[in-house]
N, C-alpha and C positions, 0 to 999 in steps of 0.2 A: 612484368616489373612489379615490386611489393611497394605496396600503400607504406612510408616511415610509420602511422597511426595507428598502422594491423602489424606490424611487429611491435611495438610497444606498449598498445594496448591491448590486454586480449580483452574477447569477446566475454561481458561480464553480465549476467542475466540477475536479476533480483527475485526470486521464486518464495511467492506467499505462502509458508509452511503452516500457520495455525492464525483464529482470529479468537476473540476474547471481546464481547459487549457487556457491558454493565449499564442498569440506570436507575434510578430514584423513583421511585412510587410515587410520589408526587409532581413528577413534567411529565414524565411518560410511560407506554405501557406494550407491551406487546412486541420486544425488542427482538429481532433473531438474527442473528448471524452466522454463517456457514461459508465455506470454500467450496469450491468445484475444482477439480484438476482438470486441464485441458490436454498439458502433454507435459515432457520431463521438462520441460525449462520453464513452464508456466502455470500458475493456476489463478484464478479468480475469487473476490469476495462477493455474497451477494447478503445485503442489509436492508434492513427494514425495521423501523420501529416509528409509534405512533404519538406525536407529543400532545399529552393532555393541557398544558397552558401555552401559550404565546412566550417564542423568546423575543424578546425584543433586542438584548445587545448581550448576544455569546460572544463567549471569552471563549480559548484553547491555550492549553500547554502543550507543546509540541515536547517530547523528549527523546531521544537514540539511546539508546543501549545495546553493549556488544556484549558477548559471551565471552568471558574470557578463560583461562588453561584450568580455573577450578571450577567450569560449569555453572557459574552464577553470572547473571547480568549488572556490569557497571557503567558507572553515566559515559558516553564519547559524543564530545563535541557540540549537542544539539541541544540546550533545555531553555527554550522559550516560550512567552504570553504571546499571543497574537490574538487582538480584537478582530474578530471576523465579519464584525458589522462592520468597521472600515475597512479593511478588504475586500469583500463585495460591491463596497460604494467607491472604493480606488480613492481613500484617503489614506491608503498603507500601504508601504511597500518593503516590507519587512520578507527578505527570500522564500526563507519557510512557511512562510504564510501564504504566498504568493504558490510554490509549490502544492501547499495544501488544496487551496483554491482551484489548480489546476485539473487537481484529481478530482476534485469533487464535480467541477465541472463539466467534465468530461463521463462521468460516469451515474453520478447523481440528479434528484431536483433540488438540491442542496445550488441554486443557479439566480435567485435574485435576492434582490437588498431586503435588509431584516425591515420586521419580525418575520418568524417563521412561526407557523402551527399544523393540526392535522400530519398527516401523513410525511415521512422523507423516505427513500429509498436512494441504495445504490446496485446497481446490477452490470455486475462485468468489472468492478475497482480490481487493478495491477498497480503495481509500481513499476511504471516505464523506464526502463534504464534511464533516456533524455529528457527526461523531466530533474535528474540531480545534477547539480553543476559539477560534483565530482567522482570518479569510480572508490564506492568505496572497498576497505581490504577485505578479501574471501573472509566467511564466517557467518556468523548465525548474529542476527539484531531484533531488539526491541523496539516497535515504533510505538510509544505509549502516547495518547490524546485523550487528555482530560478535560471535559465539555462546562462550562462555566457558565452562569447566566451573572449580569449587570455587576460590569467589569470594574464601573464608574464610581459604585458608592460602594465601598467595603464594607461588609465581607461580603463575595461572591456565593450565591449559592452553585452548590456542586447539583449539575444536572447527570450528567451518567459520564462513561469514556469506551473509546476501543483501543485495542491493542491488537497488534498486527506484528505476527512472527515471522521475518522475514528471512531468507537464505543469500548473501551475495554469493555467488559461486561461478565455474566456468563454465558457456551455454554447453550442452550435452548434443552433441553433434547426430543423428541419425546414423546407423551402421549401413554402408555399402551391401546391395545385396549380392550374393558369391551363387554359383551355382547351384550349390549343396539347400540355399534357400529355395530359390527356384524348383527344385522338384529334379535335378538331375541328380544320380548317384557318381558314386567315384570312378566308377566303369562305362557309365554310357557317358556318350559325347554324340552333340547333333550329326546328322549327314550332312554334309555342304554339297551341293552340287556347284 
């Protein structure tokens, strides 16, 4: 019998195609970020960079950007501030944020209440398909995150951002191995006793 969920939803994987770190000579230093591929439907970011002062209350801009028919990335759906000092302390609950928080969470020491200093790293960040509330349509996205320090008294200073090039697409299924893989030719055939 068919799950109604697996005919109407196909199986939609979010695959990390490129990363992009930037940061400010003055918070930090030492930034690096790189992907690893793991297999065709996934690959991983692995981050690290070193903050030379204390943030005390990071701000983020969360943004989405899709590609669209003429190859350039424009805004879809998603451009918000989220204080991530009240996120971590659970005085926000703002999706995106709460999303953010998850990834970090889970893959990060990006994991308690501000301030933050010394070292952050992440090793293993994917975007989980269940982690978004909704599938979004096949294509190529922008996840832009602009790093904000002292969100409270304007003007923020700009601490660094990443960017994350993401693919939604259909998972890529493994190919069935036939015999011809196996090592038999088109003439022999096992003996059966």
């Amino acid at each position: 019998m068919y799950d109604i969920f697996q005919l109407s939803e196909p199986n939609i994987v979010y695959k990390l195609k490129n990363i992009e770190c930037s940061t400010v000579p003055g918070f930090s230093a030492n930034a690096s970020c790189h992907i690893r591929a793991i297999n065709w439907n996934k690959a991983v970011a692995e981050m690290d960079v070193y903050l030379l002062r204390p943030l005390y209350n990071i701000t983020i801009r969360f943004q989405i950007l899709k590609k669209d028919y003429s190859n350039k990335f424009q805004p879809f759906l998603v451009d918000v501030v989220i204080n991530m000092c009240d996120a971590l302390s659970r005085r926000s609950f703002i999706p995106y944020g709460l999303i953010i928080l998850k990834i970090a969470r889970t893959f990060s020491n990006f994991n308690h209440s501000c301030p933050y200093r010394g070292h952050l790293m992440a090793r293993g960040a994917y975007l989980n398909e269940s982690y978004l509330p909704n599938v979004f349509p096949l294509g190529f996205y922008k996840f832009n995150i602009t790093i904000m320090e002292n969100y409270i008294t304007p003007p923020s200073a700009h601490v660094g951002g990443i960017i994350w090039y993401v693919q939604a697409m259909h998972a890529i299924q493994p190919k069935k191995k036939t015999n011809r893989d196996r090592g038999f030719s088109g003439g022999q055939q096992r003996e059966q006793n």
